[in-house]
ROTOR-587610 format. One line per 2 residues: number of its first residue (from 1); their letters; for each residue y, z, x of N, C-alpha, C. Coordinates in Angstrom, 3 decimals. Each point is the difference from the previous one (the first is absolute). Example, Ala and Ser with C-alpha at 12.3 -4.5 7.8 and 13.67 -1.06 7.14 Angstrom:
<rs>
1	as	-5.690,7.800,13.190,1.190,0.000,-0.890,1.200,0.000,0.900; 1.050,-0.720,-0.350,1.190,0.060,0.820,1.090,0.730,-0.770
</rs>
This chain:
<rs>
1	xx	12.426,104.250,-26.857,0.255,-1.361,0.398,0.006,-0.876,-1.253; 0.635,-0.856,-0.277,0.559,-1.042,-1.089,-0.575,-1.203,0.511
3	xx	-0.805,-0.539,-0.784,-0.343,-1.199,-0.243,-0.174,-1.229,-0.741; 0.671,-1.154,-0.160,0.004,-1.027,-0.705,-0.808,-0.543,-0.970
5	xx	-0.070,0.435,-0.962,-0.889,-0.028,-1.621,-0.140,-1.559,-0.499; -0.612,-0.356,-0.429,-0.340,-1.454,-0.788,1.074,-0.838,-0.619
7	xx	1.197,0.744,-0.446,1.097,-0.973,-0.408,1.416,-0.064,1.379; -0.532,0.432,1.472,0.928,0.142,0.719,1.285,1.107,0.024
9	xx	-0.529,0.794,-0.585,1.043,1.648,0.010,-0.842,0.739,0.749; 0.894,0.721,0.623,-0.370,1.227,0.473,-0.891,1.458,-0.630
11	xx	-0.849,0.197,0.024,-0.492,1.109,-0.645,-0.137,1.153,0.651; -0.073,1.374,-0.869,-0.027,1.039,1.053,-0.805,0.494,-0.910
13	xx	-0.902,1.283,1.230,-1.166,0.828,-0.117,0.017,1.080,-0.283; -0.464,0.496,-1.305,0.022,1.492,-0.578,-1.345,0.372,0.378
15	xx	-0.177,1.332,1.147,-1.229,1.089,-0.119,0.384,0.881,-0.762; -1.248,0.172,-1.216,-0.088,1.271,-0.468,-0.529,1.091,0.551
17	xx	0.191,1.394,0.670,-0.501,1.088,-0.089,-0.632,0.967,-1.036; -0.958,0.442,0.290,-0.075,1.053,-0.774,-0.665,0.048,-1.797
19	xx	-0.616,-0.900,-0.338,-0.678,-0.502,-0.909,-1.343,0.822,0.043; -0.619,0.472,-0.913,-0.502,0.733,-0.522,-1.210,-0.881,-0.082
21	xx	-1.240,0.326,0.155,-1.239,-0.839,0.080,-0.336,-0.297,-1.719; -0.020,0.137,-0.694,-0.207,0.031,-1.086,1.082,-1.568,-0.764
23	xx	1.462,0.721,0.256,0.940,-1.316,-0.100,-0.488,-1.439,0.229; -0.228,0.279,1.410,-0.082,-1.685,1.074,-1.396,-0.596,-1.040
25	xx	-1.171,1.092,-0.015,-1.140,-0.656,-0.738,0.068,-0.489,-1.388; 1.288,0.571,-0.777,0.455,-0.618,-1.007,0.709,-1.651,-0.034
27	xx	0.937,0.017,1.295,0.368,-1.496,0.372,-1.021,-0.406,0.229; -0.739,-0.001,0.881,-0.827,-0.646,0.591,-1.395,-0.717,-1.192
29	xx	-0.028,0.716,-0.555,-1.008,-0.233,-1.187,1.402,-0.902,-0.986; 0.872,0.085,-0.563,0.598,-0.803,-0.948,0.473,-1.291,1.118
31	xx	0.124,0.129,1.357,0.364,-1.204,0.818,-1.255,-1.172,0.113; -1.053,0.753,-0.289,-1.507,-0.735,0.168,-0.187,-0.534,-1.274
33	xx	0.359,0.726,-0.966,-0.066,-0.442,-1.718,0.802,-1.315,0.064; 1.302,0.379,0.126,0.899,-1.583,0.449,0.307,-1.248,0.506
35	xx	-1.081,0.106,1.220,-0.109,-0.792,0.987,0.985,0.055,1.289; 0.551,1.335,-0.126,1.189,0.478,0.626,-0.573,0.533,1.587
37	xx	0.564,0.096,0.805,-0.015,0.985,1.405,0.619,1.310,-1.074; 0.107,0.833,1.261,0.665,0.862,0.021,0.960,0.341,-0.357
39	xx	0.919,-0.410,1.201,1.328,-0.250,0.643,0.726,-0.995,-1.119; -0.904,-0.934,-1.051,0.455,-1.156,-0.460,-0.034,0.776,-1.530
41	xx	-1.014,1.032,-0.479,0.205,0.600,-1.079,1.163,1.168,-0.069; 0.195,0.555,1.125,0.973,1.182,0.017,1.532,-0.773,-0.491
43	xx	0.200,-1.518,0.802,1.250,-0.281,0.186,-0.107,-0.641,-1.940; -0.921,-0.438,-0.468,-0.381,-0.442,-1.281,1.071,1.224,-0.713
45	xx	-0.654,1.229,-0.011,0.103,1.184,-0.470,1.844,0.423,-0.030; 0.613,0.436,1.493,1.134,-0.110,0.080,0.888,-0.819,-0.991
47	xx	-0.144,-1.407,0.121,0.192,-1.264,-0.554,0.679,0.485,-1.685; -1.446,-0.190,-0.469,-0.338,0.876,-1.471,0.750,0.817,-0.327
49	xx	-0.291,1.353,0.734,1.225,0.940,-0.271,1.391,-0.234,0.030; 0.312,-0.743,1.343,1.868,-0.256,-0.182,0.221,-0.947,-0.931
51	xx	-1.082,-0.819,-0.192,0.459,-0.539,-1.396,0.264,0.762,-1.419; -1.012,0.763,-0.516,0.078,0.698,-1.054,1.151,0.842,0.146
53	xx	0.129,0.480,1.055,1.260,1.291,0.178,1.466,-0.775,-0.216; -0.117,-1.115,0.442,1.600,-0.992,0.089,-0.095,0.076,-1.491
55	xx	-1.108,-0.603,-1.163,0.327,-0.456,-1.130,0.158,1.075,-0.877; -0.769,1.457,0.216,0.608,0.837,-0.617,1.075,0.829,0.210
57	xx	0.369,-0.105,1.684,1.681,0.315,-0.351,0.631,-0.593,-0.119; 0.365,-1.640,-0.545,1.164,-0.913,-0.499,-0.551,-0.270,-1.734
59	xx	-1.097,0.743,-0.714,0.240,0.332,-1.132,0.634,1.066,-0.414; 0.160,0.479,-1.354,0.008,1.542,-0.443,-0.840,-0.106,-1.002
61	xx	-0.228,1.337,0.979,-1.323,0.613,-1.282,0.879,0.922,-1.250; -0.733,0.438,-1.079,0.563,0.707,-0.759,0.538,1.692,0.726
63	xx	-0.792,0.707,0.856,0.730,0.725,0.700,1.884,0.226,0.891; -0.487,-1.620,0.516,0.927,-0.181,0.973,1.562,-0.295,-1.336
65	xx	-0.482,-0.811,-1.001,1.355,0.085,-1.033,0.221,1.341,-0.729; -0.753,0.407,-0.025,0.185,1.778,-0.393,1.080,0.641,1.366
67	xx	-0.440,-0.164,0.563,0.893,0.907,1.185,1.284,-0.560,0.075; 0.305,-1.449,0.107,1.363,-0.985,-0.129,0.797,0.774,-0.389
69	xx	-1.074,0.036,-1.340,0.924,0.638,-1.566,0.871,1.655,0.471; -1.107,0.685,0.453,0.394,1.213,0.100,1.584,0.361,0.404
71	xx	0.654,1.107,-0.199,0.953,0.056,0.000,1.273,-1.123,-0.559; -0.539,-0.716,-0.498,0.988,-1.232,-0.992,0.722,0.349,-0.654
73	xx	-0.445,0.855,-0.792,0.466,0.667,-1.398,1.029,1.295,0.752; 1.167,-0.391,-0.360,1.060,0.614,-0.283,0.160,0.830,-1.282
75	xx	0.345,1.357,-0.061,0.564,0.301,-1.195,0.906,1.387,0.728; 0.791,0.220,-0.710,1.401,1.270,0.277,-0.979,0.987,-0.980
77	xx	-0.251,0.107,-1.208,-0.401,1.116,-0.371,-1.247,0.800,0.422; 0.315,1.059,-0.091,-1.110,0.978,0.100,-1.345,-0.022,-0.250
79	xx	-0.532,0.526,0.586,-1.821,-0.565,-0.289,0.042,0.782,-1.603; 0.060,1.360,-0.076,0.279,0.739,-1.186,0.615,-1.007,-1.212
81	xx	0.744,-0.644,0.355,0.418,-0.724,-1.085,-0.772,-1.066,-0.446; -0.153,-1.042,1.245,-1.411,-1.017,-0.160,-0.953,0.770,-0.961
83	xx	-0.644,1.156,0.619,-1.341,-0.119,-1.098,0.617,0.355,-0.998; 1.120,0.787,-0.381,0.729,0.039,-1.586,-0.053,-1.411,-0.726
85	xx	0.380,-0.617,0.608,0.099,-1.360,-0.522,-1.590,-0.762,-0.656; -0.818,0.356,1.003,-0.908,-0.933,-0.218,-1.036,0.737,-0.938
87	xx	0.153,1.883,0.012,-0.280,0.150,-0.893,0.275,-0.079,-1.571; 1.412,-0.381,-0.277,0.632,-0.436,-1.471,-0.477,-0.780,-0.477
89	xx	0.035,-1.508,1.272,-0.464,-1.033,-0.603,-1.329,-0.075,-0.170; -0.969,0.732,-0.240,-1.164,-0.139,-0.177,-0.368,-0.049,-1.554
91	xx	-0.996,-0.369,-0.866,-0.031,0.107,-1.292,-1.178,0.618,-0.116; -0.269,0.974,-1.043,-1.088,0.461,-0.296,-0.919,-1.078,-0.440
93	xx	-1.073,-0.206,0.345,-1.173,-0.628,-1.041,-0.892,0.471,-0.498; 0.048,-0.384,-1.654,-0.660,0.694,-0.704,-2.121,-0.124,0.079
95	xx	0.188,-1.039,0.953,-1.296,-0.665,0.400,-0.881,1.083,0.428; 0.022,1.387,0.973,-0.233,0.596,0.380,-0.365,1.316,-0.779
97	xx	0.488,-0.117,-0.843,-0.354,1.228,-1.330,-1.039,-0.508,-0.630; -0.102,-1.326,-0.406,-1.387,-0.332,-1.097,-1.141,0.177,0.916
99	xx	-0.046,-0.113,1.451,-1.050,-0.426,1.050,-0.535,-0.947,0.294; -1.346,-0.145,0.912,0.391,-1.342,0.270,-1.493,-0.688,-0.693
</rs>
């Protein structure tokens, strides 16, 4: 049943099932820390989360531009040839012989 909330909207009623005794005594103890109910810390909680979750998926993280990237790079030659290449251009340094 839906009932009319403090700013005149309609609100509707979530039961949770199935909560684990241990859980609820965790709300229930951070809802008492707060000055919170229950029902008023859980929806706190929800809240929280869809917030954080919205702002980290309309950033990018350094992962998420790594993957963008992936497959970007075009090339026709051969992998065999790539590392030919990248092994030429490499230079010896003599830095590594005196030690360090």
């Amino acid at each position: 049943m839906k009932y009319i909330g403090l700013r005149g909207f309609y609100m509707a009623n979530l039961q949770i099932k199935g909560i684990k005794d241990e859980l609820y005594a965790q709300i229930k103890k951070m809802a008492a820390s707060e000055n919170r109910s229950v029902s008023q810390q859980v929806l706190f909680l929800i809240r929280e989360h869809l917030s954080k979750k919205k702002h980290l998926d309309s950033s990018k993280t350094p992962a998420r531009i790594l993957l963008e990237l992936s497959g970007s790079w075009e090339d026709n030659r051969k992998p065999e040839d790539i590392v030919k290449e990248i092994k030429r251009a490499r230079k010896n340094s003599k830095k590594l012989k005196q030690g360090f």
